[in-house]
Structures are given as structure tokens and as C-alpha cells.
ROVEX-133104 format. One record per residue (C-alpha): residue number from 1; x, y, z; residue in one letter. Coordinates in nm, 4 decimals. Each point is the difference from the previous one (the first is absolute). Last residue first. Example, Ala and Ser with C-alpha at 12.3 -4.5 7.8 and 13.67 -1.06 7.14 Angstrom:
residues 2
<r><num>2</num><xx>1.3670</xx><yy>-0.1060</yy><zz>0.7140</zz><residuo>S</residuo></r>
<r><num>1</num><xx>-0.1370</xx><yy>-0.3440</yy><zz>0.0660</zz><residuo>A</residuo></r>
//
This chain:
residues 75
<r><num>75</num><xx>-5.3025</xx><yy>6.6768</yy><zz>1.9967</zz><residuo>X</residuo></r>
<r><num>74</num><xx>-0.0244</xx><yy>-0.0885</yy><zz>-0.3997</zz><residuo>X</residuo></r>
<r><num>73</num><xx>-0.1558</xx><yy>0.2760</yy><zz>-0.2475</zz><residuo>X</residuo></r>
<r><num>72</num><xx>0.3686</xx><yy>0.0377</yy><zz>-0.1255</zz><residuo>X</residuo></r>
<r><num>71</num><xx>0.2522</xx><yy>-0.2443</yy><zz>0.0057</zz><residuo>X</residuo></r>
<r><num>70</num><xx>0.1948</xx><yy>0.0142</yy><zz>0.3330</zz><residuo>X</residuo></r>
<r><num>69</num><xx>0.4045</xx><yy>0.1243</yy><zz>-0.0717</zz><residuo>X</residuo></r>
<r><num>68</num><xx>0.2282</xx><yy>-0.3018</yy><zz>0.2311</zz><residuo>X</residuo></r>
<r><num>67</num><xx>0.1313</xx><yy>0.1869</yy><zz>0.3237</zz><residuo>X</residuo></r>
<r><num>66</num><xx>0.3559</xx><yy>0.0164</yy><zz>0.0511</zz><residuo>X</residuo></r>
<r><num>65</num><xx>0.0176</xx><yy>0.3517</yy><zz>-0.1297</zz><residuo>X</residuo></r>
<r><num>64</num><xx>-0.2998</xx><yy>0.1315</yy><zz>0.2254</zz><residuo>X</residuo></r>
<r><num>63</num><xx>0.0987</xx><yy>0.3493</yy><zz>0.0775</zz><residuo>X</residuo></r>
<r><num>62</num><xx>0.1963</xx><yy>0.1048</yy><zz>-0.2301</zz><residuo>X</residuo></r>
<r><num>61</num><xx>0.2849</xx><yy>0.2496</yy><zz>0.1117</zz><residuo>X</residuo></r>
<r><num>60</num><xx>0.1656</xx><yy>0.0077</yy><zz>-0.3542</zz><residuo>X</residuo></r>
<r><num>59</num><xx>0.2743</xx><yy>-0.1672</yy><zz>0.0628</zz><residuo>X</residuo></r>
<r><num>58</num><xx>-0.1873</xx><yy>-0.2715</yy><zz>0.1759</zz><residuo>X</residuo></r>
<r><num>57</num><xx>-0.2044</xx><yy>-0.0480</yy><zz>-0.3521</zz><residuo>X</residuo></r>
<r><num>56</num><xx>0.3385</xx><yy>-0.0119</yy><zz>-0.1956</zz><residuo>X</residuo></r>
<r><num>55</num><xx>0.1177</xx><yy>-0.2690</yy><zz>0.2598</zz><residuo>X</residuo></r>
<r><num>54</num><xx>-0.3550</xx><yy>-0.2051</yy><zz>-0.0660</zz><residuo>X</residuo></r>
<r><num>53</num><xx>0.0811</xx><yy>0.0187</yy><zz>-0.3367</zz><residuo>X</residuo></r>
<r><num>52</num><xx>0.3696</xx><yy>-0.1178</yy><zz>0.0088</zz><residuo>X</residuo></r>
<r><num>51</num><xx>-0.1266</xx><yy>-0.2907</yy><zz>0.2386</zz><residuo>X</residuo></r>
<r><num>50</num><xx>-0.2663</xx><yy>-0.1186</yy><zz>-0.2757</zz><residuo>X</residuo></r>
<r><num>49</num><xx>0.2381</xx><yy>0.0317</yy><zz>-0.3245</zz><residuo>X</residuo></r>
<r><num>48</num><xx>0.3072</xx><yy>-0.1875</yy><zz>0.2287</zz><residuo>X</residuo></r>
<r><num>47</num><xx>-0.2475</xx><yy>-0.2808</yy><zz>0.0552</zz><residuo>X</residuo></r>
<r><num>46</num><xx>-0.0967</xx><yy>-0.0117</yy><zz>-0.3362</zz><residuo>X</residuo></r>
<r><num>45</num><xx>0.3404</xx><yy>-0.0118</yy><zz>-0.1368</zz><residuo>X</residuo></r>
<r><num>44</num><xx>0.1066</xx><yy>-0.2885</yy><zz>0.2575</zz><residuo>X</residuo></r>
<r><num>43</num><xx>-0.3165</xx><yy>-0.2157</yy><zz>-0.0776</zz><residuo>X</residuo></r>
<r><num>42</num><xx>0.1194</xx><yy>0.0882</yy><zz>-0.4328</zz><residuo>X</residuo></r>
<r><num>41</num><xx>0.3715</xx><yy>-0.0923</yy><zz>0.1289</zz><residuo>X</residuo></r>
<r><num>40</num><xx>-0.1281</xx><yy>-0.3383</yy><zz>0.1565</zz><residuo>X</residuo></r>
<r><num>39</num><xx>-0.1724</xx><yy>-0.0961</yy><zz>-0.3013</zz><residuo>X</residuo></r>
<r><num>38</num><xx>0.2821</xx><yy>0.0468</yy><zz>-0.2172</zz><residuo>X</residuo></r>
<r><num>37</num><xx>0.2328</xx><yy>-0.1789</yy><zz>0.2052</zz><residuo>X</residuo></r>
<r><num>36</num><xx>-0.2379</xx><yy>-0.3041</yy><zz>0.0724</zz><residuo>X</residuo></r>
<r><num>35</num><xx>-0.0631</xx><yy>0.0180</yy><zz>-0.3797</zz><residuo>X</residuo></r>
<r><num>34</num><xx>0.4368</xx><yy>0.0038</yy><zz>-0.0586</zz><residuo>X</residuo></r>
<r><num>33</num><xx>0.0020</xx><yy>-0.2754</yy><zz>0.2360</zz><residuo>X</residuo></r>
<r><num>32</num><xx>-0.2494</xx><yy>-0.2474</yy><zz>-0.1968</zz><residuo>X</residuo></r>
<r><num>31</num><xx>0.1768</xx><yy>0.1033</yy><zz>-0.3503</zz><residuo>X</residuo></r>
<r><num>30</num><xx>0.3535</xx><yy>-0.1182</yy><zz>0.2025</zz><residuo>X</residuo></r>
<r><num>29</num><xx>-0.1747</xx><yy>-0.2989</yy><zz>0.0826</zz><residuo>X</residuo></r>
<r><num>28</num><xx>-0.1899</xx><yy>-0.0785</yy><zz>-0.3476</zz><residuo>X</residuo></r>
<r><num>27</num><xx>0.3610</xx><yy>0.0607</yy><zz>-0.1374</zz><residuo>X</residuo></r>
<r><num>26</num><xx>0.2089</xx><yy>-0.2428</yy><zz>0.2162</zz><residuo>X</residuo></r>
<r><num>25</num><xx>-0.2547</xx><yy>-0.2588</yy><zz>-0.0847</zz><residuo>X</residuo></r>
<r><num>24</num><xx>0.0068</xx><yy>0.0392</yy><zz>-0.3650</zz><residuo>X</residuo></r>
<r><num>23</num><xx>0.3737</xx><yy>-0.0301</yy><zz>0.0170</zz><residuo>X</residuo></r>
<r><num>22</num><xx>-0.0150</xx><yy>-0.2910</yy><zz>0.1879</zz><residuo>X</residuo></r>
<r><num>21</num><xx>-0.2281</xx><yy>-0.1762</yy><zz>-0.2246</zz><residuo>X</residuo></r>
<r><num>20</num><xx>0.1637</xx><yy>0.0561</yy><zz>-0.2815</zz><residuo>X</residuo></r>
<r><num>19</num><xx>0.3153</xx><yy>-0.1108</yy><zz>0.1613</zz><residuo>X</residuo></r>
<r><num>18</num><xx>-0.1820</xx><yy>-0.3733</yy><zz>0.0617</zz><residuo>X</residuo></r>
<r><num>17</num><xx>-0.1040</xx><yy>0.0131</yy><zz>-0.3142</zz><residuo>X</residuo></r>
<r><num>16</num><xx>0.3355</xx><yy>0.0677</yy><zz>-0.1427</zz><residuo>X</residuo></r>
<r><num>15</num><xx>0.1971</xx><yy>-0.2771</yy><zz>0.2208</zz><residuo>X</residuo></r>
<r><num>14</num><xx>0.1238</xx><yy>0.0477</yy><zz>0.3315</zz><residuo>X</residuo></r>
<r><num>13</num><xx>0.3146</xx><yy>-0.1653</yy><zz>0.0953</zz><residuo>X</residuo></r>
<r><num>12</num><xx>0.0538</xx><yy>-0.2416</yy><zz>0.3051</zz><residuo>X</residuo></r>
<r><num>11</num><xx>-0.1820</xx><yy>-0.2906</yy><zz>-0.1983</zz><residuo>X</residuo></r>
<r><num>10</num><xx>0.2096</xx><yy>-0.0199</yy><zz>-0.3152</zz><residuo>X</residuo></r>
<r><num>9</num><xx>0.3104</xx><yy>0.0602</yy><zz>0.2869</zz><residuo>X</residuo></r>
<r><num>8</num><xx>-0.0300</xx><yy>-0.3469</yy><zz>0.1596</zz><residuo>X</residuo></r>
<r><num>7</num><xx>-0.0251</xx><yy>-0.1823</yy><zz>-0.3466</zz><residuo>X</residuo></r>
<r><num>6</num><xx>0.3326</xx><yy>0.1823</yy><zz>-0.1559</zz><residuo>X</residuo></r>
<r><num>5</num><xx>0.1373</xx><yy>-0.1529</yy><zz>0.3924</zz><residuo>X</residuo></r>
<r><num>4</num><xx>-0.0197</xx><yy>-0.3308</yy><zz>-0.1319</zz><residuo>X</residuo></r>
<r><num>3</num><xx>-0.2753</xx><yy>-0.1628</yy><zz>0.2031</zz><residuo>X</residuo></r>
<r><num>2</num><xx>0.1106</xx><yy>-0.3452</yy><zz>0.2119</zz><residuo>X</residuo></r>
<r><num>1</num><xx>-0.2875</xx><yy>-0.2075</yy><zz>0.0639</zz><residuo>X</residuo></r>
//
């Protein structure tokens, strides 16, 4: 039961599919990260919209900055 050592190394390399496969792989997690990155600048941006308008309303001695605007005809 003695392999030649050409027969060890056919099954230590990787052969096209096998590649293929990687590569896809490695590009459906980098596209998965770059969406988590994306998202999480467009929360961040949002965020950073909402506190820069309730510092513009301090600035301007408002009185209920923090306060979400009611819709009219609603009490």
C-alpha cells in the first residue's frame, strides 16, 4: 500500500473547480462586507443628519429640539 509520493501530492493540490470555487467564495464575502459597510455608513449619516439638526435648533435657543414635529390637526 505504498503511494509514490506523485500520488500523495494529486490530492494535496487544488484543481480548477475547486479554485473556482474559492474564488467565488472569497468574492460573495468581500461583496457581503462591503453591504455591511455601506449600510453602516448610511445608519452613521443619518445619525450625524439628526444630531447636527437638533445642534442647529440649540443654537438657535429652540425650545423643543429633541421633540419629534406633531402633524397638524393631531393633539
Amino acid at each position: 500500500m505504498s503511494e509514490s509520493r506523485y500520488e500523495q501530492e494529486e490530492y494535496l493540490e487544488q484543481n480548477e473547480d475547486e479554485l473556482a470555487t474559492a474564488a467565488r467564495t472569497r468574492k460573495l464575502v468581500v461583496l457581503a462586507i462591503m453591504a455591511v459597510l455601506v449600510v453602516a455608513g448610511i445608519v452613521l449619516a443619518d445619525k450625524l443628519r439628526h444630531v447636527s439638526q437638533v445642534e442647529d435648533c440649540l443654537l438657535a435657543h429652540g425650545t423643543n429640539c429633541g421633540d419629534p414635529p406633531t402633524p397638524i390637526g393631531v393633539r
